[in-house]
One Martini backbone bead per residue (centre of mass of N, CA, C, O) as a GRO file, in nm:
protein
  217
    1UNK     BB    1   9.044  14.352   8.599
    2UNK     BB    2   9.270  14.176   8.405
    3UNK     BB    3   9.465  13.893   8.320
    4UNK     BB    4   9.569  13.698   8.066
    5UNK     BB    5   9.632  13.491   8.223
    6UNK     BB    6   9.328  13.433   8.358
    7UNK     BB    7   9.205  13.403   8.061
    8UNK     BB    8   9.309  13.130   8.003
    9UNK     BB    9   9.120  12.977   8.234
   10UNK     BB   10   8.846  12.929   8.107
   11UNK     BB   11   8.800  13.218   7.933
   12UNK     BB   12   8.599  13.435   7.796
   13UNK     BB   13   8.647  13.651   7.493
   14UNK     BB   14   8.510  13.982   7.439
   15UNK     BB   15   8.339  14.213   7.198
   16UNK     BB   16   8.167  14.500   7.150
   17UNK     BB   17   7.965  14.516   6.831
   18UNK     BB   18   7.921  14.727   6.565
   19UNK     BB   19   7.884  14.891   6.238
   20UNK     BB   20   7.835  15.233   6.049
   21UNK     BB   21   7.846  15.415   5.799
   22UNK     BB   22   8.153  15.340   5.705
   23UNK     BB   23   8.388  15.564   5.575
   24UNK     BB   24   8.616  15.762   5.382
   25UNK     BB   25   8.774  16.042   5.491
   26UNK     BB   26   9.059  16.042   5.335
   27UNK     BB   27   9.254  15.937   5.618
   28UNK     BB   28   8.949  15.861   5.758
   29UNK     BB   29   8.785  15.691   5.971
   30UNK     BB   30   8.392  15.722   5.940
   31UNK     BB   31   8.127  15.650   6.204
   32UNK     BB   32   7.885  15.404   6.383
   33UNK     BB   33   7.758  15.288   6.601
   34UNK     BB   34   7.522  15.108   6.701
   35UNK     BB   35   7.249  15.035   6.883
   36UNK     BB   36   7.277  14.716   6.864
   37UNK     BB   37   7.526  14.525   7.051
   38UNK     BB   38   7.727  14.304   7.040
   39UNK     BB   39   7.920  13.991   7.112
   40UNK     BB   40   8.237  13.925   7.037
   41UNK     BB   41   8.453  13.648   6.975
   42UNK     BB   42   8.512  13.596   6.649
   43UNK     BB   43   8.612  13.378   6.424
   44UNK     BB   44   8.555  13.082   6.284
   45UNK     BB   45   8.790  12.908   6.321
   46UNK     BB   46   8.990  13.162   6.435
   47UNK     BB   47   9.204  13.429   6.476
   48UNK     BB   48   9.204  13.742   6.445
   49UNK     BB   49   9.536  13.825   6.488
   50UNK     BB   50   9.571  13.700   6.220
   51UNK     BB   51   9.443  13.864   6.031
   52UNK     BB   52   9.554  14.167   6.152
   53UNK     BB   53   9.873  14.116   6.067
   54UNK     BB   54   9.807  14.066   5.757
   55UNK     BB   55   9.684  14.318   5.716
   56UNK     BB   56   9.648  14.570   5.551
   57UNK     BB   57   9.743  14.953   5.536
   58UNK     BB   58   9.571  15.095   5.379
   59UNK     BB   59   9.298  15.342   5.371
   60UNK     BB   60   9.114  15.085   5.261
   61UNK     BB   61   9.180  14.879   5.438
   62UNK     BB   62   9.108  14.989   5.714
   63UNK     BB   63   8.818  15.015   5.617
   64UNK     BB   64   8.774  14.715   5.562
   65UNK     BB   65   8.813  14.654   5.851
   66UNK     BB   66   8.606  14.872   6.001
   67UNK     BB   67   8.357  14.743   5.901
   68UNK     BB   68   8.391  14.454   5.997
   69UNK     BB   69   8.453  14.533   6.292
   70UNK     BB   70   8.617  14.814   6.421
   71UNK     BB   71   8.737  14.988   6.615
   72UNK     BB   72   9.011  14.995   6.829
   73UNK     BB   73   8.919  15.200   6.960
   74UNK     BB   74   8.721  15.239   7.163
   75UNK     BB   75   8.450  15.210   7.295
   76UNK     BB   76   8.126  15.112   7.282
   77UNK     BB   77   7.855  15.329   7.171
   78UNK     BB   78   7.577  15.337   7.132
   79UNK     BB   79   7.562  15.550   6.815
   80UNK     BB   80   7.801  15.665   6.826
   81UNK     BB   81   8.078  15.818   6.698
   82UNK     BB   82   8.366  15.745   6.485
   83UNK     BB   83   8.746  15.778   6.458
   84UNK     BB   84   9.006  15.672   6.200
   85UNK     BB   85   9.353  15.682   6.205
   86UNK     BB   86   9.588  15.530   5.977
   87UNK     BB   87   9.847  15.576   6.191
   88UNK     BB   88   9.752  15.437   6.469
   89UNK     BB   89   9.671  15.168   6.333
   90UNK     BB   90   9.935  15.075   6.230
   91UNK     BB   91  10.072  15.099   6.521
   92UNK     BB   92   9.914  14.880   6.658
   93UNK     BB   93  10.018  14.650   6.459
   94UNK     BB   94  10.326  14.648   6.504
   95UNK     BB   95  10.319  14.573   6.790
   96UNK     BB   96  10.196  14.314   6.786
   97UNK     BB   97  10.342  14.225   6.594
   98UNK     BB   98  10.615  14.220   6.772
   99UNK     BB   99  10.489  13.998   6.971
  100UNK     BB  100  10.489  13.788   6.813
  101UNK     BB  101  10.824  13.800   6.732
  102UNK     BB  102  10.883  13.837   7.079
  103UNK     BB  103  10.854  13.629   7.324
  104UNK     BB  104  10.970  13.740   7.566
  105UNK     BB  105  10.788  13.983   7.572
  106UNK     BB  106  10.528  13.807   7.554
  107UNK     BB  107  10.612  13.717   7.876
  108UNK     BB  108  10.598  14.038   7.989
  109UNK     BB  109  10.321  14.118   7.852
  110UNK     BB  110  10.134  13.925   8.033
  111UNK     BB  111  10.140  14.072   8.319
  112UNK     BB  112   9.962  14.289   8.244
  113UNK     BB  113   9.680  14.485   8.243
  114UNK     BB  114   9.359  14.489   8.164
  115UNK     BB  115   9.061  14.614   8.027
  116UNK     BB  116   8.707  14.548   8.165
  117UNK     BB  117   8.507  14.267   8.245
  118UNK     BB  118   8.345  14.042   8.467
  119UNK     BB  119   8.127  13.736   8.428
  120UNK     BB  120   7.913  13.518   8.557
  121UNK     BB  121   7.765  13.245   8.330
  122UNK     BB  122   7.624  12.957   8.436
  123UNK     BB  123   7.955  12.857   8.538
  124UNK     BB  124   8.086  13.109   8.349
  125UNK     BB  125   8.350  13.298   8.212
  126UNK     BB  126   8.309  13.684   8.089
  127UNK     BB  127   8.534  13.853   7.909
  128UNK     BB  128   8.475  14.210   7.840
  129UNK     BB  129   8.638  14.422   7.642
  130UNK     BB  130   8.685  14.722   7.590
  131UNK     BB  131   8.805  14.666   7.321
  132UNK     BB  132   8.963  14.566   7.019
  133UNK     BB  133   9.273  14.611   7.133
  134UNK     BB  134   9.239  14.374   7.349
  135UNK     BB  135   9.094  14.173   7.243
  136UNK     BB  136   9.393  14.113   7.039
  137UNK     BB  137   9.581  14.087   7.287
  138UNK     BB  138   9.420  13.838   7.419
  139UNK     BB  139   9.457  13.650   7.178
  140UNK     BB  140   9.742  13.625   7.188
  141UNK     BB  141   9.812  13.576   7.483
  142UNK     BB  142   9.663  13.284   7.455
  143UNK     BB  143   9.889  13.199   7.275
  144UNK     BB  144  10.079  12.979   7.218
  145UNK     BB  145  10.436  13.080   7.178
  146UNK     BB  146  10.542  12.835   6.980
  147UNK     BB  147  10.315  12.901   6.747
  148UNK     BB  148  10.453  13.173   6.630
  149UNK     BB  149  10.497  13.245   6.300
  150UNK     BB  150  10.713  13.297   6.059
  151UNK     BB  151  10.670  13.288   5.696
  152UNK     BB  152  10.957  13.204   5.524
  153UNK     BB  153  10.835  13.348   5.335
  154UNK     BB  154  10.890  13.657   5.233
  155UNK     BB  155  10.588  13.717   5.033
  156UNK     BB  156  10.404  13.696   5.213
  157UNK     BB  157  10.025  13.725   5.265
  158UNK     BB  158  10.041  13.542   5.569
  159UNK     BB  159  10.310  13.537   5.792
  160UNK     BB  160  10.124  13.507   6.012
  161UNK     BB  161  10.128  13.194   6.236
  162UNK     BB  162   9.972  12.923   6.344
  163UNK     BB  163  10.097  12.593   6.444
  164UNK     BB  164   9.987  12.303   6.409
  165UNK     BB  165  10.315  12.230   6.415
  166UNK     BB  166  10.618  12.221   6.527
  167UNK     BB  167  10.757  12.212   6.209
  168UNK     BB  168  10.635  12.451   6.124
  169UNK     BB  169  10.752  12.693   5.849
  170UNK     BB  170  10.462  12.720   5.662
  171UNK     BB  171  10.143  12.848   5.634
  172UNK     BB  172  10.114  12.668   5.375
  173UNK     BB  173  10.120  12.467   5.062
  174UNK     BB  174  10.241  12.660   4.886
  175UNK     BB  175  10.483  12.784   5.055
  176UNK     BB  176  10.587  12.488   5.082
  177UNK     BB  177  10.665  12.450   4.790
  178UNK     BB  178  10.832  12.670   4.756
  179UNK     BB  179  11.065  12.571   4.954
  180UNK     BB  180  11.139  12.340   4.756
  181UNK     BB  181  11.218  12.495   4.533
  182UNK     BB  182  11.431  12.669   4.696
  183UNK     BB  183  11.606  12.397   4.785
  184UNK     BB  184  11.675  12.281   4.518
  185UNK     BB  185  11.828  12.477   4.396
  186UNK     BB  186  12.051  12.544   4.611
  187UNK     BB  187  12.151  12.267   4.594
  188UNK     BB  188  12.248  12.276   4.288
  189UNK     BB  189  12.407  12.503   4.330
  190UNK     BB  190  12.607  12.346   4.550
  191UNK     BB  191  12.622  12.030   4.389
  192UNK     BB  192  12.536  11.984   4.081
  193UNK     BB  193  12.852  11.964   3.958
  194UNK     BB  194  12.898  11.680   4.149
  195UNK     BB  195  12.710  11.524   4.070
  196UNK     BB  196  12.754  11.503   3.750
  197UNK     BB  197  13.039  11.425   3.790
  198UNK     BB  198  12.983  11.139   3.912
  199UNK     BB  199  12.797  11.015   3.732
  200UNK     BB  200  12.997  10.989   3.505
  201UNK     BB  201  13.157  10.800   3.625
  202UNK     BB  202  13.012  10.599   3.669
  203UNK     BB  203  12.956  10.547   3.366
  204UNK     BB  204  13.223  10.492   3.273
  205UNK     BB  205  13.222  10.206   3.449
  206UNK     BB  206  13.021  10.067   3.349
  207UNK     BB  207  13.133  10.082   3.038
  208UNK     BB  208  13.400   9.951   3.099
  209UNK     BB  209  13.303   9.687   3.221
  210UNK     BB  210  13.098   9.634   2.975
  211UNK     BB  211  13.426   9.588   2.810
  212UNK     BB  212  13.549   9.346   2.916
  213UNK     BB  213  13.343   9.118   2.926
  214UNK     BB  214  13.317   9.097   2.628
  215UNK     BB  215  13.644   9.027   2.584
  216UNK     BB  216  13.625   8.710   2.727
  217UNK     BB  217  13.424   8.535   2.560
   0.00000   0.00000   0.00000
């Protein structure tokens, strides 16, 4: 048994992972892991918690997250088979969604204890997760929690993001340019009259001034 905080002190956290022949019969995911399981740590530069929570939700979208990553449920056991259900994996999705948007539950969901290993090894700790769905419960609550963001965009196909930095509003660049048209749109609608007409007063002041100038001369 592991908690969270724990994890999070210079601990790696990984899952046994492998898997073979995985294909959709109906809405139900059905394959078996591999004979040689290794241990997945995420993939590199980024956390797959964001992959997930961002993941399409169709049952051949469940089909390749599990034929790439593995069940959320249920640990791995070398040749055995496994099967995954449409809407459980769904239901998996959601709460994690819920813990990212909601910061509260996640400091009080990181209190509760994760099943799993710990083992020493080298002079450094290495908890191997029961299953993926703690793998990706543990990706979550150790990340910093001021930047678990949901970007503004709200048709955005990738809305979890972790923020590089603390002002950001918007998941990328193409997002945020979305962003700057839609605040430039909004400021017309509501000042654009406004600023037209002052301009044409500008305008006529303007004109006023250099047609005394000229009458002077």
């Amino acid at each position: 048994m592991l908690t969270p905080a724990l994890s999070s002190r210079n601990v790696r956290f990984c899952v046994l992972a492998g898997v073979e022949d995985v294909r959709l019969v109906g809405k139900e995911v059905v394959g078996r892991f591999q004979a040689n399981l290794k241990e997945f740590y995420g993939p590199p530069r980024r956390r797959l918690i964001e992959d997930f929570l961002n993941w399409p939700h169709d049952p051949e979208d469940v089909l390749r997250f599990t034929s790439k990553y593995g069940p959320l449920r249920g640990a791995a056991v070398e040749g055995t088979a496994f099967a995954v259900s449409w809407f459980p994996w769904y239901a998996d999705q959601r709460v994690l969604q819920n813990l990212w948007r909601n910061r509260s539950i996640l400091r009080s969901s990181a209190s509760e204890s994760v099943e799993g290993s710990l083992e020493l090894r080298q002079g450094s700790l290495t908890y191997t997760a029961s299953d993926l769905y703690t793998f990706l419960y543990l990706d979550l609550v150790t990340c910093e929690a001021k930047r678990l963001r949901i970007c503004k965009r709200g048709d955005c196909p990738h809305r979890y993001f972790i923020a590089g930095h603390l002002k950001q509003r918007f998941c990328d660049e193409k997002c945020a340019q979305w962003g700057q048209r839609e605040w430039k749109k909004h400021w017309w609608t509501e000042h654009g009259a406004a600023w037209r007409q002052e301009r044409r007063e500008s305008k006529l002041k303007k004109k006023g001034g250099r047609n005394v100038t000229h009458k002077t001369r």
